[in-house]
Kinemage of the C-alpha trace (Angstrom):
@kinemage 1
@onewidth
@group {chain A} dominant
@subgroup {mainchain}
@vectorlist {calphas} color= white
{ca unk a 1} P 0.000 0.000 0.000
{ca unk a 2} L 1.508 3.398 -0.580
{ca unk a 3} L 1.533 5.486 2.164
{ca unk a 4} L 1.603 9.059 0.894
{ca unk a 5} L -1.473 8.282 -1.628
{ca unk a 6} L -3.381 6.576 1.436
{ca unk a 7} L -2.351 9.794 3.784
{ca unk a 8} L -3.497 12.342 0.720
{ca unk a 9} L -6.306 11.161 0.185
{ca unk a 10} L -7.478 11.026 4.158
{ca unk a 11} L -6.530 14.390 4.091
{ca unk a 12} L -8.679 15.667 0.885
{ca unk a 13} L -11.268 13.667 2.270
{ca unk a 14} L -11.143 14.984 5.967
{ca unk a 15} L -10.337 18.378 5.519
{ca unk a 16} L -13.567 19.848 4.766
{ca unk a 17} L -14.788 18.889 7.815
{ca unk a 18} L -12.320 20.370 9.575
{ca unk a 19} L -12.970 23.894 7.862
{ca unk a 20} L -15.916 23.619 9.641
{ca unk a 21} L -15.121 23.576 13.288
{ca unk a 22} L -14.558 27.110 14.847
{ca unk a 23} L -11.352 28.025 16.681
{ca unk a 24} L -12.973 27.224 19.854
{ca unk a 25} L -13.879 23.679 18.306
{ca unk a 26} L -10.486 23.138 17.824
{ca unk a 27} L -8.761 23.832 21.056
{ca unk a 28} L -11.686 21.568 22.520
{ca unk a 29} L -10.255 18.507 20.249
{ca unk a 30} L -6.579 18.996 21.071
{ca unk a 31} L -7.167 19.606 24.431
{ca unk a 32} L -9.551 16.347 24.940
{ca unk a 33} L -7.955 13.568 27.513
{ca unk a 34} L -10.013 10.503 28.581
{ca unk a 35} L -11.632 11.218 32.119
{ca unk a 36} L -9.969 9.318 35.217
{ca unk a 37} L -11.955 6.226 35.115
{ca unk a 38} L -11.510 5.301 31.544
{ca unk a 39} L -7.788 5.907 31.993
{ca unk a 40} L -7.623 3.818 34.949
{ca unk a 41} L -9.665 1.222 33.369
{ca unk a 42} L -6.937 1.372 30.457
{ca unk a 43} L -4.060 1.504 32.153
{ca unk a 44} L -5.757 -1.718 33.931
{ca unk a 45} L -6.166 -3.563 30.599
{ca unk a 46} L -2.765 -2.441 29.617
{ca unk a 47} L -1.191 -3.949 32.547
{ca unk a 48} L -3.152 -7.361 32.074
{ca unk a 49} L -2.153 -7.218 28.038
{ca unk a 50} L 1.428 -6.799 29.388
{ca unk a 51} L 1.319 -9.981 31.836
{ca unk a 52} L -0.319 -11.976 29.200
{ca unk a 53} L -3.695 -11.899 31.288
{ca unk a 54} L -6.437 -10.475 28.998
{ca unk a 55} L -9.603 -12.260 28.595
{ca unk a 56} L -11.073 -12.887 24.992
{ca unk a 57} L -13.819 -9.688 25.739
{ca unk a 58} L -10.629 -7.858 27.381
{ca unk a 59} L -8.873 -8.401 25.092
{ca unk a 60} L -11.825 -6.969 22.376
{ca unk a 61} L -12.194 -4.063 24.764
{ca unk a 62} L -8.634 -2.777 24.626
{ca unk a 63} L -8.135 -3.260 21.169
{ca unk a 64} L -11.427 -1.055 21.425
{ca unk a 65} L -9.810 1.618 23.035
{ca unk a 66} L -6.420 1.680 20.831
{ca unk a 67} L -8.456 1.790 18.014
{ca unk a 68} L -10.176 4.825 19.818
{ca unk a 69} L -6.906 6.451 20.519
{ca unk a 70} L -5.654 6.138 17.077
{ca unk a 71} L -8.678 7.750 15.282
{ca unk a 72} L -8.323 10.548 18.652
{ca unk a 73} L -4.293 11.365 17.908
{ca unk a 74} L -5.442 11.501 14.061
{ca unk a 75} L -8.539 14.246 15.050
{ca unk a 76} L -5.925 16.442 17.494
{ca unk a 77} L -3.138 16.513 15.100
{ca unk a 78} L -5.380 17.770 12.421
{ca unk a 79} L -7.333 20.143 14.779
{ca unk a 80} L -3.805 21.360 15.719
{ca unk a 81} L -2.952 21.947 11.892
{ca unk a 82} L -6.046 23.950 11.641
{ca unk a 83} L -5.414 25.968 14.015
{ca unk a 84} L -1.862 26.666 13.146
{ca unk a 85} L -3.437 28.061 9.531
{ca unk a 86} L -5.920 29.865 11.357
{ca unk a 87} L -2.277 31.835 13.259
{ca unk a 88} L -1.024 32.049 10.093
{ca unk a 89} L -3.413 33.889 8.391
């Protein structure tokens, strides 16, 4: 799979979205951190993954949340380009 073409063409496909949200949108999207209990409850799975202790549904949980935290990391580093262009300008 090529990289770059997959990455472009998230981008042209995302982007317009992202025009939409207002500054204030955006800070709210970088700034966003999973509340105590989900952490802790994350940090427990991630313990049990590491001692080889996961459950079948734990395991489907956690993979879950990474999944989660991937398509979270893409949103903030987007909303962080947009509102780098929005300083720009």
């Amino acid at each position: 799979m090529n990289t770059t073409a997959n990455l472009t063409a998230f981008d042209r496909a995302t982007d317009p979205v992202f025009q939409i949200l207002s500054r204030e949108q955006a800070i709210r999207i970088v700034d966003f951190h999973a509340d105590e209990e989900l952490q802790a409850r994350i940090e427990d799975l991630a313990r049990k993954a590491n001692e080889g202790e996961l459950t079948d549904d734990e395991r489907s949980e956690y993979a879950g949340y990474a999944q989660a935290n991937k398509f979270i990391a893409v949103l903030q580093a987007k909303a962080r380009r947009v509102l780098a262009c929005q300083a720009d300008s």
